[in-house]
C-alpha positions as CSV (number, residue, x, y, z in Angstrom):
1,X,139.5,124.5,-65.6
2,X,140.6,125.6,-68.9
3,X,136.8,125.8,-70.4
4,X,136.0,127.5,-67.6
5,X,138.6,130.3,-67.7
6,X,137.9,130.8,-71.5
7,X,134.3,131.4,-70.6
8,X,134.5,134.1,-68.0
9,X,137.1,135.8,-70.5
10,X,134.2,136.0,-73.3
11,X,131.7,137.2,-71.0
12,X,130.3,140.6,-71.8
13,X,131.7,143.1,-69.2
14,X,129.5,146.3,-68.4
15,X,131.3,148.3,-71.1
16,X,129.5,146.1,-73.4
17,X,132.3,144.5,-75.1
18,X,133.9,140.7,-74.6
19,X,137.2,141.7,-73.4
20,X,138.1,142.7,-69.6
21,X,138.9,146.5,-69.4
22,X,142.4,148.1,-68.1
23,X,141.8,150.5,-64.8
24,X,142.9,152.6,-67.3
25,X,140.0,152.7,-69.4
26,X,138.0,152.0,-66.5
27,X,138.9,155.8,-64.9
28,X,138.3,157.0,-68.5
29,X,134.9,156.1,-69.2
30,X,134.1,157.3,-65.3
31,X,135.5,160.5,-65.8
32,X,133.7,161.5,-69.1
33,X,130.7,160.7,-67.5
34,X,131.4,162.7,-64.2
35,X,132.2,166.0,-66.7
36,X,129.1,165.2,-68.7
37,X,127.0,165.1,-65.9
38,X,128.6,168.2,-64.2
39,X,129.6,170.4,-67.1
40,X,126.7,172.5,-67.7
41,X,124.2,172.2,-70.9
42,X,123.7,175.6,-73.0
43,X,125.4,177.8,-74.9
44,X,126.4,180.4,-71.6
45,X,127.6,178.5,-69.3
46,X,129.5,179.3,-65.7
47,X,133.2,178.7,-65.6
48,X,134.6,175.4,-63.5
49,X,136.1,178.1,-61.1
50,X,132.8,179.1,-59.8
51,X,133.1,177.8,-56.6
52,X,131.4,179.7,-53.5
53,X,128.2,181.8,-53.1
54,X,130.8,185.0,-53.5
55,X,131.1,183.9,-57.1
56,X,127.8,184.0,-58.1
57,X,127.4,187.7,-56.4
58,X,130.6,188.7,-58.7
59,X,129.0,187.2,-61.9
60,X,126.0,189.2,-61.2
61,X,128.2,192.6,-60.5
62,X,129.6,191.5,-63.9
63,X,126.4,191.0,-65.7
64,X,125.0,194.4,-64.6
65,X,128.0,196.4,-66.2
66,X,128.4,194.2,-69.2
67,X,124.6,193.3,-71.1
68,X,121.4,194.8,-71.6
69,X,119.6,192.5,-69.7
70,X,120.3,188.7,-68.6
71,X,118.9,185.7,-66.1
72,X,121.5,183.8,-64.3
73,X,120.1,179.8,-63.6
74,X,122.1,178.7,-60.7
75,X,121.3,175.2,-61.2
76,X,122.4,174.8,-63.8
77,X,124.7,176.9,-64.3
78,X,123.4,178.9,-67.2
79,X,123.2,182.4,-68.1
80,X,120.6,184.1,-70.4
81,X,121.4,187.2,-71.6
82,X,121.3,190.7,-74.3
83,X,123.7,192.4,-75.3
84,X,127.0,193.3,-76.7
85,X,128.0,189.6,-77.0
86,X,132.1,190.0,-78.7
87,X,132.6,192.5,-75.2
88,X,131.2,190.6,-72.9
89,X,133.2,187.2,-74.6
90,X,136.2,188.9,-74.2
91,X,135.6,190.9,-70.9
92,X,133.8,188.7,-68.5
93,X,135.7,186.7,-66.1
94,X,132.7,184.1,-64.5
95,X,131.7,182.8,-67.6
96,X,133.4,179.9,-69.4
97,X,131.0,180.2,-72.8
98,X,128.8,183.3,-74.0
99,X,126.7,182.3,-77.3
100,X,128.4,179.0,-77.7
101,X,132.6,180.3,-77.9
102,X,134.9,180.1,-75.6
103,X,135.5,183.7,-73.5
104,X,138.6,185.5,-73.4
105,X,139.3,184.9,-69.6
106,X,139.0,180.8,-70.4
107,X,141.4,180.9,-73.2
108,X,143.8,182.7,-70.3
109,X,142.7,180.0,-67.6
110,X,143.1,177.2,-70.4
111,X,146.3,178.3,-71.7
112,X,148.4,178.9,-68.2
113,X,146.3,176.5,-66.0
114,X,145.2,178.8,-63.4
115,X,142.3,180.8,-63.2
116,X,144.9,183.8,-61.1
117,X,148.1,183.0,-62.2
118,X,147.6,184.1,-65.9
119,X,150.2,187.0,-67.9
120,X,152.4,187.8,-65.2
121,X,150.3,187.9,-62.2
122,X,152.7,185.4,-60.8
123,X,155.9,186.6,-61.7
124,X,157.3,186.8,-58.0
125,X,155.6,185.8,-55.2
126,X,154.6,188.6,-53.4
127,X,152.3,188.4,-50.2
128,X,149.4,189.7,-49.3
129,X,148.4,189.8,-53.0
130,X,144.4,189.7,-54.0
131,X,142.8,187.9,-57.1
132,X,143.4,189.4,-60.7
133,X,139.9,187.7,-61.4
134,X,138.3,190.5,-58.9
135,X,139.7,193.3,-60.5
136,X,138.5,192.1,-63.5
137,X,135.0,191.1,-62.2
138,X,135.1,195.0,-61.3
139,X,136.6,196.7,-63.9
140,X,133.7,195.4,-65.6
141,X,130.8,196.0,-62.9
142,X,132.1,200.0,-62.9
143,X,131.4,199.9,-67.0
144,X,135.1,201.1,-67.4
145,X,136.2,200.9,-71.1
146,X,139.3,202.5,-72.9
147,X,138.8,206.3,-71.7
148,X,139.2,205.5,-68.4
149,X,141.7,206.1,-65.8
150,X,141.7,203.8,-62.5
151,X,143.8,204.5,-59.3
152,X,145.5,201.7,-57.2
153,X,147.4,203.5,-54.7
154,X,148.1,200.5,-52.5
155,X,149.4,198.7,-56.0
156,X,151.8,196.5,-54.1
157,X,153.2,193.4,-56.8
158,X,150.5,195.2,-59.5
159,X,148.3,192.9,-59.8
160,X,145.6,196.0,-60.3
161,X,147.7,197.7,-62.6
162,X,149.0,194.5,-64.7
163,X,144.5,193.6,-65.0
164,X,143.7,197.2,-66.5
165,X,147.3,196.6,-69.0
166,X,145.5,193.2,-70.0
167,X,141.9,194.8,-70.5
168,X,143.0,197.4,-72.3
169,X,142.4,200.2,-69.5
170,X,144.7,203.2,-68.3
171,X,146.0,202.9,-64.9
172,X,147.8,204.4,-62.3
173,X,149.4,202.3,-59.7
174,X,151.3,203.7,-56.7
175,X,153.1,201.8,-53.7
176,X,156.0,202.8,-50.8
177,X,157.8,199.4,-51.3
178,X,160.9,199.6,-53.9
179,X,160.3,195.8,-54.5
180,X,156.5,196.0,-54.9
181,X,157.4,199.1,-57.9
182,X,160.0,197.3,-59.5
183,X,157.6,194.3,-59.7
184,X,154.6,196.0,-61.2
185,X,156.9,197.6,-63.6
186,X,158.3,194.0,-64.9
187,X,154.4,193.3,-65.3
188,X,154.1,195.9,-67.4
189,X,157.1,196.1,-69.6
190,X,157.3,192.5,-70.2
191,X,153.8,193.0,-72.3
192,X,155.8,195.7,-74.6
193,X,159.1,193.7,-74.9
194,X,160.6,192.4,-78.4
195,X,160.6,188.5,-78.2
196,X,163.9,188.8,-79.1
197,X,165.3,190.7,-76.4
198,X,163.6,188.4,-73.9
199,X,165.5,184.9,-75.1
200,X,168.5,183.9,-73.3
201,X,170.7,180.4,-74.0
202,X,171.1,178.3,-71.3
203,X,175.3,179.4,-71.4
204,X,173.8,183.3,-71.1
205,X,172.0,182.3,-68.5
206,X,174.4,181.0,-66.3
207,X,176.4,184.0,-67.3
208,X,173.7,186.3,-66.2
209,X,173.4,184.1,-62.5
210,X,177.8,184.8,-62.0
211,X,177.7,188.3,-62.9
212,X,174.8,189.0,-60.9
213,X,176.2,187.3,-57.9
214,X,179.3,189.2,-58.5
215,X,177.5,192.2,-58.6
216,X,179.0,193.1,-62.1
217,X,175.4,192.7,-63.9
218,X,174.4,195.4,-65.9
219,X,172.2,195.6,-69.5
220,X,171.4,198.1,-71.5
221,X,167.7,197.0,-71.3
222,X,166.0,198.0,-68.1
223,X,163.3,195.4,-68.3
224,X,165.6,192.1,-68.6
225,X,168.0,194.2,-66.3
226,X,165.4,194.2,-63.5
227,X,163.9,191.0,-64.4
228,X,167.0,189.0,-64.5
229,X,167.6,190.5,-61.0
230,X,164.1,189.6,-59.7
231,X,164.4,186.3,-61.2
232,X,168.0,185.9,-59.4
233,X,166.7,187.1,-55.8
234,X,163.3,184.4,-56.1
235,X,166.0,181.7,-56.8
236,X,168.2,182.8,-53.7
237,X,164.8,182.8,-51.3
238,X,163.4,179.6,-52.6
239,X,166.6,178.0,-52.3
240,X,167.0,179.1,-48.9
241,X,163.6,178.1,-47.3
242,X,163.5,174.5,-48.5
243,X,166.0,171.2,-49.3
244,X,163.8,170.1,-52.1
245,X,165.8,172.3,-54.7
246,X,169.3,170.8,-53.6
247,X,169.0,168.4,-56.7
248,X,168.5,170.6,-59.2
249,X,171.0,173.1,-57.8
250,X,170.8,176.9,-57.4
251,X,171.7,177.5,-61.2
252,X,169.3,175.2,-62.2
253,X,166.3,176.9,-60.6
254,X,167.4,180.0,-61.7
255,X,167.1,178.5,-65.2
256,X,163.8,177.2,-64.4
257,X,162.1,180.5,-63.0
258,X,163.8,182.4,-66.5
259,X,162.0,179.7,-68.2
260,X,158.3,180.1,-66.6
261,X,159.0,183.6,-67.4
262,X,159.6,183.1,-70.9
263,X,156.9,180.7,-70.9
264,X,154.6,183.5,-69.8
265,X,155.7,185.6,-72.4
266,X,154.7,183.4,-75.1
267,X,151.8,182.4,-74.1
268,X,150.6,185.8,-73.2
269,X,151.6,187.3,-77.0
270,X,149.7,184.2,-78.7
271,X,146.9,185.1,-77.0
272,X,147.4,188.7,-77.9
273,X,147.6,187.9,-81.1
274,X,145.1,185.8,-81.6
275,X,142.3,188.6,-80.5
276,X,144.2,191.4,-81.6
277,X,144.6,193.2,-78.2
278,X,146.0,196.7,-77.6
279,X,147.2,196.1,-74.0
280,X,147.3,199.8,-72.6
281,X,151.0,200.6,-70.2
282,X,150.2,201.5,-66.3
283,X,152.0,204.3,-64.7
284,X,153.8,203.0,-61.7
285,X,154.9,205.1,-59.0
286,X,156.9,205.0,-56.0
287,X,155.6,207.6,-53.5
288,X,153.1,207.2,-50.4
289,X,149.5,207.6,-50.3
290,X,149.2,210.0,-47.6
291,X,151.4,212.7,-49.9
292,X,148.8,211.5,-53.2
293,X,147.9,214.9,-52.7
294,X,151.4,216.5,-53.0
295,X,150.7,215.2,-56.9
296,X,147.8,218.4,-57.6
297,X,146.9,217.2,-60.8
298,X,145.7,213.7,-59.5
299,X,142.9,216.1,-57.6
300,X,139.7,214.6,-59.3
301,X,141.3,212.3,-61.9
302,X,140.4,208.8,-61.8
303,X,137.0,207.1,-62.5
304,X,137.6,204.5,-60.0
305,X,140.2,203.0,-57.4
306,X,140.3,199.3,-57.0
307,X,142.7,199.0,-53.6
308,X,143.3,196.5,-51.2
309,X,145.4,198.0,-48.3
310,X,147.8,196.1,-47.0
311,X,147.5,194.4,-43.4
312,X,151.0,195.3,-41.8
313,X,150.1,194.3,-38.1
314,X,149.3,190.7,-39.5
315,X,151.9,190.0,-42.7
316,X,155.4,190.2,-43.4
317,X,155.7,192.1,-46.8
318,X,159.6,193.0,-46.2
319,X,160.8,189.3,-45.1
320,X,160.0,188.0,-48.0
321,X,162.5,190.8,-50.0
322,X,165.1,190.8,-47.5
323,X,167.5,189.1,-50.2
324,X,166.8,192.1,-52.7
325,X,166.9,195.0,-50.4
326,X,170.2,193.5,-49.0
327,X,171.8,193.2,-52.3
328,X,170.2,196.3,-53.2
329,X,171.8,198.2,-50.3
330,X,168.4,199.7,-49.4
331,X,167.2,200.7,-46.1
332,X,164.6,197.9,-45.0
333,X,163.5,200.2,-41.7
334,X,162.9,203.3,-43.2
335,X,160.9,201.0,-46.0
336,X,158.8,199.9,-42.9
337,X,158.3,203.4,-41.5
338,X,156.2,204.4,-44.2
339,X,153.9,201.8,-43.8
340,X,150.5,202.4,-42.9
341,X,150.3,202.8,-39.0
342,X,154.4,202.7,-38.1
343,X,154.6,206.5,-36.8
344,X,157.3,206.3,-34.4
345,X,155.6,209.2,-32.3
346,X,152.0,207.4,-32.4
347,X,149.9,208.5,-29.0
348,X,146.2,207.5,-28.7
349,X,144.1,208.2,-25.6
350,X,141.2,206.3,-26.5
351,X,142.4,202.5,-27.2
352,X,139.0,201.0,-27.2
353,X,140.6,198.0,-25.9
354,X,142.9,197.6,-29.4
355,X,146.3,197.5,-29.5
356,X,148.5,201.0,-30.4
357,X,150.2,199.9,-33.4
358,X,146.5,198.8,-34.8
359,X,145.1,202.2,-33.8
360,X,147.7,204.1,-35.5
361,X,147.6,202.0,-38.8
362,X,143.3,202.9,-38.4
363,X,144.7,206.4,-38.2
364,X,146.3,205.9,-41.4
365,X,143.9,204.1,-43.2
366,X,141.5,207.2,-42.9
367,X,143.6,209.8,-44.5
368,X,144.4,207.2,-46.9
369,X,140.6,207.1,-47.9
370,X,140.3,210.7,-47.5
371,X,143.3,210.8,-49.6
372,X,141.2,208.6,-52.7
373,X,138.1,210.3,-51.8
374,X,139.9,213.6,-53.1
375,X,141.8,211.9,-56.2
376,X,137.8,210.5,-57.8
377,X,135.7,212.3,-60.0
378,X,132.0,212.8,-59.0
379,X,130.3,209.8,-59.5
380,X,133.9,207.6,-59.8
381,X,133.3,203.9,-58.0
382,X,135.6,203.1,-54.9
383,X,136.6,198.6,-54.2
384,X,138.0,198.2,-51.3
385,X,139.1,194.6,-50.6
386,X,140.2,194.3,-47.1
387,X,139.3,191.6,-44.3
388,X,139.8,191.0,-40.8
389,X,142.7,189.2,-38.8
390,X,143.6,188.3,-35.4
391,X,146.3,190.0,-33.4
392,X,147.8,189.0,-29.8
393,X,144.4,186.8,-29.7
394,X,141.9,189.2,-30.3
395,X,140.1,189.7,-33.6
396,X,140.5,193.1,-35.1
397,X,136.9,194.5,-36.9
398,X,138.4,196.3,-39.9
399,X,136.7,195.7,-42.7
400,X,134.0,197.5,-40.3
401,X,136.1,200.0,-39.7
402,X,137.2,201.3,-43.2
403,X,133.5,200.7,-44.1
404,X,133.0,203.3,-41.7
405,X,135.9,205.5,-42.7
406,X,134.5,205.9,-46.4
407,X,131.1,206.5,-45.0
408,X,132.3,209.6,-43.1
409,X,134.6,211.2,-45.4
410,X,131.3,210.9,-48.0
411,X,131.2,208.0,-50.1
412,X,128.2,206.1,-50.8
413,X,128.2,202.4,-50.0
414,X,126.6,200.3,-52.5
415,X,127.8,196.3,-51.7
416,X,129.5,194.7,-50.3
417,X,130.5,190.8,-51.1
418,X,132.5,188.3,-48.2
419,X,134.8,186.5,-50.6
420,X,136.8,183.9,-48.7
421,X,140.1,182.5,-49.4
422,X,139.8,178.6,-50.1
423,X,142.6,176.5,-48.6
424,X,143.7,180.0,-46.2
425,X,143.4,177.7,-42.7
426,X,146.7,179.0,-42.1
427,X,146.6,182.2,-43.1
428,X,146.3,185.7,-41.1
429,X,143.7,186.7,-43.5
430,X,140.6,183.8,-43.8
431,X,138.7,186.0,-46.5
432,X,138.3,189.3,-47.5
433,X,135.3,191.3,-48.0
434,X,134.9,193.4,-51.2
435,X,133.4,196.7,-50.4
436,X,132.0,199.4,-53.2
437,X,130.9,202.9,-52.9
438,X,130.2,205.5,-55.3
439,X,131.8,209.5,-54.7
C-alpha cells in the first residue's frame, strides 16, 4: 500500500512537474491562460470594457475626431491607426493601449477600479446619472480641445461638467435642483483643493458628524463645508435604507464615505501629476433651462451641448435628497415645479392616447431644445442621451420624439447609437439612445 501511494505521488501531473498542485495554483495557471487567450495581441488594443456592439460604434465616433486615418479589427480587437499618437493616448476612452503604452483613460480605470466611477464621478449617488465614458467618447468625436466652450443645461450631479474639468475643456453646466448644483460644484472644487485642507483625523471627524447634526457646522472653506455636509446626508440615507450598516455604526460610515473621498483625491492628483494635467474649472449654475435665454450673452456661445434630460414621469430625483433638502429647510415642491413637464395649469386637447403629465413634460422638452438650439454657434454639435420608459403600462416613444423636436427647430441629425444599460432589468430606463446633430 505504501509503494503504491509513493508512486502515484511521483507521477508527473499535467503541469509537468512531480508534485500534486494546490486549487490554488491550479485557478492560477487557468486564469493566465484564459487572459492570454482573450487579451488581445498588438500594440492598439480595445479596452476590457468593450462590451456591446454600442461600443465599437463609440470607438469609431472616437477615432474619427481623434487620428488622421485608422482600421478598427473587431476580431481581434486591434486598432490601426495615424496620427497625433500622445492626444489620442491621453484622450481616447475605448482604447486600453495606442503604440504599445497604456492610455490615459486605463491609468483612471486601473487606478479606481471602475471604468465610470473614476475622479469624482461617484461622489454621491445621484439618479438618473449617464456614463462619464460617453461624454468623453464625445467630447472627442466633436474635435473639442482647450478653446472650447460646452453647454450642459440639464447638468444634474455634473457628470458633464466634472469630464470637460478632467479633459482639460471649458464648461458650462446648468441644473433647477439645489442638490444636483451643490454636487457638481464639489466635483469641481475638489480638483483645485490644497491636500491639506482636505485631511481630517478620525477625532475631527467625528467632531464634524456632532456639529453637523447639531446644526452648529460651519467652515471657513466652502468646499469641505459643503462636502462634509454631502458626505453627512449620504451617511443618513444609506443608513436608513438598509440593516447591513448597523455594525459599523452611523459614525463609522460617515468615516468611511470621508475616506473614499479622500481616497479619490489622491488618486486623482497622482494621476494629475503624473501627466501634468491643467484640469480647466466648470461654471455651475442654478437657474432653469427654459429662462437660458434670460442669460443674453449665452445667445450663440457654446460649440456643443452634451445633455441628457432627465425622465421625471419615470424617476425619483428628489427622494433620494429628501434628507438634505429637509435639513436644508428648502422647499422640495416648488424644487419639483420646475421640472420639466410639472406646469400646474397644463391643458392639452390632443392626447394622442398619452398621458397629460407626459405631454406636458414633451411640451417642455421642445423649448428646452429650442432653448440649446439658440445658445450653439453655427456648425456647434448637439448629444442628446435620452431613452424610452414605460408609464401606467404603456411605453412612451421619446427618444423619437426629441429626435423629432431637434429636427423641427433646425438641427441636422447625424447618428444616432442605442447604448443599453447592462444589469438595468430593473430599471425604468433599459438603455438610452445617443443622438447627434449638427446647428
Amino acid at each position: 500500500m505504501g509503494n503504491k501511494a509513493k508512486k502515484i505521488n511521483n507521477q508527473v501531473t499535467i503541469f509537468e512537474n512531480l508534485d500534486f498542485t494546490s486549487y490554488e495554483e491550479i485557478f492560477d495557471e487557468y486564469s493566465k491562460e484564459f487572459y492570454s487567450f482573450i487579451e488581445p495581441k498588438g500594440e492598439t488594443t480595445f479596452g476590457f470594457w468593450m462590451q456591446t456592439l454600442a461600443d465599437l460604434e463609440f470607438l469609431d465616433l472616437e477615432l474619427q475626431g481623434l487620428t488622421d486615418k485608422y482600421y478598427i479589427d473587431p476580431i481581434k480587437r486591434t486598432v490601426e491607426l495615424d496620427g497625433n499618437i500622445a492626444l489620442i493616448r491621453n484622450r481616447i476612452s475605448h482604447l486600453e493601449k495606442v503604440k504599445g503604452k497604456t492610455t490615459l483613460y486605463s491609468e483612471f480605470v486601473e487606478k479606481f477600479g471602475d471604468t465610470n466611477a473614476y475622479a469624482f464621478h461617484n461622489l454621491y449617488p445621484y439618479k438618473g446619472k449617464f456614463y462619464p465614458r460617453i461624454v468623453r467618447t464625445l467630447i472627442n468625436a466633436f474635435k473639442l480641445n482647450e478653446n472650447s466652450i460646452i453647454l450642459d443645461p440639464f447638468n444634474g450631479s455634473g457628470t458633464t461638467t466634472h469630464e470637460a474639468s478632467l479633459m482639460c475643456i471649458k464648461s458650462v453646466g446648468i441644473d433647477v435642483t439645489p442638490m444636483g448644483v451643490i454636487l457638481s460644484e464639489l466635483k469641481n472644487d475638489l480638483l483645485f483643493i490644497n491636500e491639506k485642507i482636505i485631511s481630517f483625523t478620525k477625532d475631527e471627524l467625528e467632531d464634524i458628524f456632532y456639529s453637523i447634526e447639531g446644526k452648529k457646522w460651519s467652515h471657513p472653506n466652502q468646499t469641505i463645508f459643503k462636502l462634509m455636509l454631502a458626505i453627512y446626508f449620504d451617511t443618513l440615507d444609506a443608513f436608513s435604507r438598509t440593516n447591513r450598516y448597523n455594525k459599523k455604526g452611523i459614525l463609522g460610515l460617515f468615516e468611511e464615505k470621508y475616506n473614499y473621498v479622500a481616497d479619490c483625491y489622491l488618486k486623482t492628483k497622482e494621476i494629475k501629476d503624473k501627466h501634468l494635467l491643467s484640469f480647466v474649472p466648470a461654471k455651475i449654475i442654478e437657474g432653469d433651462i427654459l429662462e437660458l435665454r434670460d442669460i443674453p450673452e449665452f445667445e450663440s456661445k457654446f460649440d456643443a451641448c452634451i445633455t441628457s434630460p432627465p425622465y421625471y414621469f419615470s424617476i425619483d430625483y428628489v427622494g433620494k435628497d429628501k434628507v438634505a433638502y429637509e435639513y436644508l429647510n428648502i422647499n422640495m415642491n416648488k424644487i419639483e415645479n420646475k421640472y420639466l413637464g410639472m406646469k400646474k395649469n397644463f391643458i392639452s386637447n390632443h392626447t394622442n392616447g398619452l398621458p397629460e403629465k407626459v405631454l406636458a413634460y414633451y411640451e417642455d422638452l421642445k423649448k428646452s431644445i429650442e432653448n440649446i438650439f439658440w445658445a450653439l454657434k453655427p456648425g456647434g454639435k448637439f448629444a442628446l442621451i435620452i431613452g424610452d420608459s414605460t408609464v401606467n403600462g404603456k411605453k412612451i416613444p421619446t427618444t423619437m420624439t426629441a429626435k423629432k423636436f431637434c429636427e423641427e427647430v433646425g438641427f441636422k441629425f447625424e447618428k444616432l447609437i442605442f447604448n443599453p444599460l447592462l444589469g438595468a432589468r430593473n430599471r425604468a430606463i433599459r438603455g438610452e439612445s445617443v443622438i447627434i446633430f449638427k446647428k
